[in-house]
C-alpha positions as CSV (number, residue, x, y, z in Angstrom):
1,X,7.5,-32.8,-24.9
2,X,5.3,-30.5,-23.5
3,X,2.4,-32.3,-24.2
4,X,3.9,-35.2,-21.5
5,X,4.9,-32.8,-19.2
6,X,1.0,-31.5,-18.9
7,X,0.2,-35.4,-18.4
8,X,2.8,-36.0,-15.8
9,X,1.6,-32.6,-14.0
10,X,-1.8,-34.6,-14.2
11,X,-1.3,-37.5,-12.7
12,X,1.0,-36.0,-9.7
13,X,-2.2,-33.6,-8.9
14,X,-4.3,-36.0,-8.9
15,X,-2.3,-38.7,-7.0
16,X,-1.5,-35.3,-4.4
17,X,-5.3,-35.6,-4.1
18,X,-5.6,-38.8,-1.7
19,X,-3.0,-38.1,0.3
20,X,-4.3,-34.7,2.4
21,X,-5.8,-36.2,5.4
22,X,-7.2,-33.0,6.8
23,X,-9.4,-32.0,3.6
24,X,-12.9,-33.0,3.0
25,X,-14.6,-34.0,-0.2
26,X,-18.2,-32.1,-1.6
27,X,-21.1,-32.8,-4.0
28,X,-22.2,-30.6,-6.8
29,X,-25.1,-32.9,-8.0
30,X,-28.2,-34.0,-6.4
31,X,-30.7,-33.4,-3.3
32,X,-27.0,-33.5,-1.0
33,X,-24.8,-31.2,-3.2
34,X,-23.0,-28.6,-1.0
35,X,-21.0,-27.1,-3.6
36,X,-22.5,-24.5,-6.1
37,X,-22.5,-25.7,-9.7
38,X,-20.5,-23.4,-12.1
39,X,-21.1,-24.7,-15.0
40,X,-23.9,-27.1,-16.6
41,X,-22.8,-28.1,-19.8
42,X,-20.8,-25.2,-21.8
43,X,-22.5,-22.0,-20.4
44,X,-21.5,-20.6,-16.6
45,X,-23.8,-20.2,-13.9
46,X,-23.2,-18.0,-11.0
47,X,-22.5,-20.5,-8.4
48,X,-18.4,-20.2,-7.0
49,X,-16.1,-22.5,-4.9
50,X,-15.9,-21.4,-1.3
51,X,-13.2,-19.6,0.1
52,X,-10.2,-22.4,0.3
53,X,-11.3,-25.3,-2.1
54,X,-9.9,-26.3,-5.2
55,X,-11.7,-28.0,-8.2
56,X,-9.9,-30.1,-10.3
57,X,-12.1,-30.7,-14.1
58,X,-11.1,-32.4,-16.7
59,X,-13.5,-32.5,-20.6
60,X,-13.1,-35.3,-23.2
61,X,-14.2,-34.7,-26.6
62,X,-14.3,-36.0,-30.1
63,X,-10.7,-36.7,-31.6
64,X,-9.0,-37.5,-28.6
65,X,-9.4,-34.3,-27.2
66,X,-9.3,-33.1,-23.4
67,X,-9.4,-29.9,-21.8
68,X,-7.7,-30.0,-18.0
69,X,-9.3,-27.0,-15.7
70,X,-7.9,-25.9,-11.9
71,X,-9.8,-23.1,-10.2
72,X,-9.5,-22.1,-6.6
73,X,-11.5,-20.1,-4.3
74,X,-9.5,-17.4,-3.2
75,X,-11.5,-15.3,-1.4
76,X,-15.4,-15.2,-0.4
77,X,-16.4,-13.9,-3.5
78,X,-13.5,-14.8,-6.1
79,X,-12.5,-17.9,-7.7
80,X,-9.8,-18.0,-10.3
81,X,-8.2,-20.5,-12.3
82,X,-5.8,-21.8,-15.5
83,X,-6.9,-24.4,-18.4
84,X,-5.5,-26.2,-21.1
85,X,-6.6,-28.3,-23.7
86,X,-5.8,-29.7,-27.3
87,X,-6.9,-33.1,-29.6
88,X,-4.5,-35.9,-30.3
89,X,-4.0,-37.0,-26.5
90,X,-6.1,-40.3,-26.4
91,X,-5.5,-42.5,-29.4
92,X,-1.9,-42.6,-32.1
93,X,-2.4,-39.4,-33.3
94,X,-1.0,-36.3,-33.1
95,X,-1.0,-33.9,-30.4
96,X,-2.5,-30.5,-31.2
97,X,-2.8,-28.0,-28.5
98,X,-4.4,-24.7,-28.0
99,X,-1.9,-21.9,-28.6
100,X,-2.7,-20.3,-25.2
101,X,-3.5,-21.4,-21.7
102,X,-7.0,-20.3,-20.8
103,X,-7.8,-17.8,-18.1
104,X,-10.9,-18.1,-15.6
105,X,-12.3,-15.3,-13.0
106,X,-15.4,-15.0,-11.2
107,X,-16.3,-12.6,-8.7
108,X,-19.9,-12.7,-6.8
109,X,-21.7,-9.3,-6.8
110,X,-25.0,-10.3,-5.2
111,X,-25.9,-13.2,-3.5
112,X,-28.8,-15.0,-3.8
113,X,-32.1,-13.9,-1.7
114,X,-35.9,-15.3,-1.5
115,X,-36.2,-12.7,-4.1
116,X,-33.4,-12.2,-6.2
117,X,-30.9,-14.6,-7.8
118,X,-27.0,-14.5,-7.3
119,X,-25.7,-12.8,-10.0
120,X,-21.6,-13.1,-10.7
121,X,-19.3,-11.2,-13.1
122,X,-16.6,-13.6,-15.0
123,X,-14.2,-14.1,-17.9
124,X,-13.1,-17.0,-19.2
125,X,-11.1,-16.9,-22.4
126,X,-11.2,-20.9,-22.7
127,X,-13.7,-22.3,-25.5
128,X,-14.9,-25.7,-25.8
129,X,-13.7,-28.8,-28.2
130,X,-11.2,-28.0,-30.7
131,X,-9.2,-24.8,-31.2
132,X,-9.6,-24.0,-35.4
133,X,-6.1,-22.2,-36.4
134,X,-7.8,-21.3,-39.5
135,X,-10.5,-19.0,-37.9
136,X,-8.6,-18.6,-34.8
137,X,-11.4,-19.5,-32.3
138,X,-12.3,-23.0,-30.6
139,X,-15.2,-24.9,-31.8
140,X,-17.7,-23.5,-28.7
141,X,-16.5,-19.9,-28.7
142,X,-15.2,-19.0,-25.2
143,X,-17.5,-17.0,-23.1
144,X,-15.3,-14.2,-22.4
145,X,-16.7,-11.5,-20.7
146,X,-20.4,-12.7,-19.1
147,X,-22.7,-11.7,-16.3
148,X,-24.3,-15.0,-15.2
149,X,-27.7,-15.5,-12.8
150,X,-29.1,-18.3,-11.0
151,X,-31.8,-18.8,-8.7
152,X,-32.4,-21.9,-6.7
153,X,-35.7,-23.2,-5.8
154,X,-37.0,-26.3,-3.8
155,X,-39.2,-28.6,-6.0
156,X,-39.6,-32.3,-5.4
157,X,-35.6,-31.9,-4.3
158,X,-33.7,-29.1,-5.8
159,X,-34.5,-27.1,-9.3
160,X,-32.2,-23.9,-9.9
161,X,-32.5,-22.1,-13.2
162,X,-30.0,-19.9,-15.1
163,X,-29.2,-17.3,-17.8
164,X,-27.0,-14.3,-18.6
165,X,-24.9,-12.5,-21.2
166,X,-21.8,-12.8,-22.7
167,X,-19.3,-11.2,-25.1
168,X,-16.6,-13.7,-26.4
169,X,-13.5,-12.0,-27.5
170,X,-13.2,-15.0,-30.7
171,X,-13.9,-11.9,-33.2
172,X,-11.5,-12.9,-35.7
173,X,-14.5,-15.2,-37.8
174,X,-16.4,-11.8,-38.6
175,X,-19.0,-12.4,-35.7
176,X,-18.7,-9.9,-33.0
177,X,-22.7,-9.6,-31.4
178,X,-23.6,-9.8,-28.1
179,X,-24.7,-13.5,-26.9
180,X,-27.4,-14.8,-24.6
181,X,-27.5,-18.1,-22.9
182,X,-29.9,-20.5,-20.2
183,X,-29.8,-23.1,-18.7
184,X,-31.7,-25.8,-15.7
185,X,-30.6,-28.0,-13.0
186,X,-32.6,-30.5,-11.6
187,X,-31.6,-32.7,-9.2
188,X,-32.9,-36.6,-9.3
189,X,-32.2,-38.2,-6.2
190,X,-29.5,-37.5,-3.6
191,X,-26.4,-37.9,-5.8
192,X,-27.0,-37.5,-9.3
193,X,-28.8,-33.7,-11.3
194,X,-29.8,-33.5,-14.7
195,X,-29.0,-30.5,-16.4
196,X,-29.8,-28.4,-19.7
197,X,-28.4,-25.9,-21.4
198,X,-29.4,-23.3,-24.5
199,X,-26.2,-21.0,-26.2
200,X,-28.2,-19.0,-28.4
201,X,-24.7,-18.2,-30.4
202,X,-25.8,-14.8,-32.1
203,X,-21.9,-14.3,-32.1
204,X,-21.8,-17.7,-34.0
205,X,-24.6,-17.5,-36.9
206,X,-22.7,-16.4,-39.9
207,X,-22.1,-20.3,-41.0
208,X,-18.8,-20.6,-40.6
209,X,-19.4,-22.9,-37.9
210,X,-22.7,-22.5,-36.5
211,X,-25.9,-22.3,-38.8
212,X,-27.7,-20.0,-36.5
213,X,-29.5,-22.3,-34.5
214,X,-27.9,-22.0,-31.1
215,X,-26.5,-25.1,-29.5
216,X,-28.7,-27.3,-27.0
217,X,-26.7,-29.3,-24.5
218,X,-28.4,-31.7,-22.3
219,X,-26.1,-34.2,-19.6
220,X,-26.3,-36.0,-16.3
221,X,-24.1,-35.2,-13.6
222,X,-23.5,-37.7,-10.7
223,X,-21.4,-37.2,-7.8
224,X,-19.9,-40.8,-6.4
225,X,-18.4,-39.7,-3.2
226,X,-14.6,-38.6,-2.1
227,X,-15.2,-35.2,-4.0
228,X,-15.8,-36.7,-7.6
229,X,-18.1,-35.6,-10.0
230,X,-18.7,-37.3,-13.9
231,X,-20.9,-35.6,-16.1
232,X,-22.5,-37.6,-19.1
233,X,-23.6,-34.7,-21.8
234,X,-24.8,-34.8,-25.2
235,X,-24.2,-31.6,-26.7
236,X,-25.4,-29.4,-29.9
237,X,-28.7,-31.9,-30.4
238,X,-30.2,-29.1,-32.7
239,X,-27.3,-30.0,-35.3
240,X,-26.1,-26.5,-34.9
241,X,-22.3,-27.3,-36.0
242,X,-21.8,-27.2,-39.9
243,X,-18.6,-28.5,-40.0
244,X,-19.2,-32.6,-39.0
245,X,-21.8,-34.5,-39.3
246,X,-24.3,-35.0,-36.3
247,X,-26.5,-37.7,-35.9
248,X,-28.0,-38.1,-32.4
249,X,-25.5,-35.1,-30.6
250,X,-21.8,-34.9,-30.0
251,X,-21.0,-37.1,-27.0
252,X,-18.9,-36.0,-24.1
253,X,-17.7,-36.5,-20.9
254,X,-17.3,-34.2,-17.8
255,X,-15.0,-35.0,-14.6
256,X,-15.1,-32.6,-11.5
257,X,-12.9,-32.9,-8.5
258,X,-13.6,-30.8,-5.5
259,X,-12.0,-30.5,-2.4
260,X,-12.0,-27.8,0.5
261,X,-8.5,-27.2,2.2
């Protein structure tokens, strides 16, 4: 039941979408993107919705999985939002969700100069892919507590690059150490960015998932107008999960709706 209710809830949003006819649609990706990215693939950047919009995201993953994410920009500086997620939603399965909703917060504490990059505090207690019981963390520990920077540049269109620090609050596997992660955006055209990403996952190394290789993400993200985003990603290409198999990289896909009130 309540795994219909978060589908009908869904649909309405996203049907509530088309009918504002005093909003206007952005861009993320590309040469003409006039929203900040805030993530790549897994790992945050520092970029934040303005003051007013709404960004509506939605992640599908292996075994029917899908993770629904709604932030807001609440004030000049701080975005906040809610997400869910759980396996079982496409296909005759059953539905498994995540125990508890996920929490996102991002405040801006510098902006970005000719000099310096934009640097943001955040937490976000929602992990990526599927939540373990048995360990009591998702497959792609959460972020928790990170300071993200980024730094934009102009190089044959747009190139920004990205890193920081994190400390995920998943402890219960053993693995408490302090993580570091990167990541690139370069755009390719006027509508469509390729980006790259590098969780070195020291607070994922003991083997009970990760073998202490990090996870390398790579995707393309291309924005089609009216606010929409879809991200094509190929994730963990370094074979750094030991629990499945991996042959070219774990396939995913990445829908981002924006919109400024």
């Amino acid at each position: 039941m309540k795994q219909k209710l978060i589908l009908l809830i869904t649909l309405i949003s996203m049907s509530n979408m088309f009918s504002f006819n005093y909003i206007y649609a952005q861009s993320s990706a590309g040469e003409t993107a006039d929203v900040e990215m805030r993530n790549l693939v897994d790992v945050p950047t520092a970029g934040l919705l303005k003051k007013g919009a709404f960004g509506f995201d939605i992640d599908f993953f292996q075994d029917g999985g899908m993770t629904f994410s709604l932030s807001a920009g609440a004030l000049d500086r701080l975005n906040f939002g809610v997400s869910f997620g759980g396996t079982g939603f496409i296909g005759y399965g059953k539905v498994e969700s995540q125990k508890n909703p996920g929490v996102l917060l991002k405040f801006r504490l510098f902006d970005e100069t000719q000099a310096s990059p934009a640097i943001a505090l955040g937490f976000n207690s929602q992990g990526k892919e599927t939540y373990i019981d048995s360990l009591e963390r998702f497959t792609i520990k959460s972020s928790g507590v990170y300071l993200a920077a980024s730094k934009n540049f102009s190089f044959m269109g747009n190139l920004s690059w990205h890193g920081g620090v994190n400390m995920s609050l998943e402890k219960e596997d053993g693995d408490k150490d302090l993580n570091f992660f990167a990541g690139i955006e370069k755009s390719i055209g006027k509508d469509i960015s390729l980006v790259a990403d590098y969780d070195f996952a020291f607070n994922d190394n003991l083997k009970k998932i990760g073998k202490g290789r990090g996870y390398l993400n790579t995707g393309l993200h291309w924005s089609f107008g009216n606010g929409f985003l879809i991200g094509f990603n190929l994730k963990n290409v370094v074979k750094n999960n030991s629990t499945k198999e991996i042959t070219i990289g774990n396939r995913t896909l990445h829908i981002e709706y924006v919109r400024t009130l």
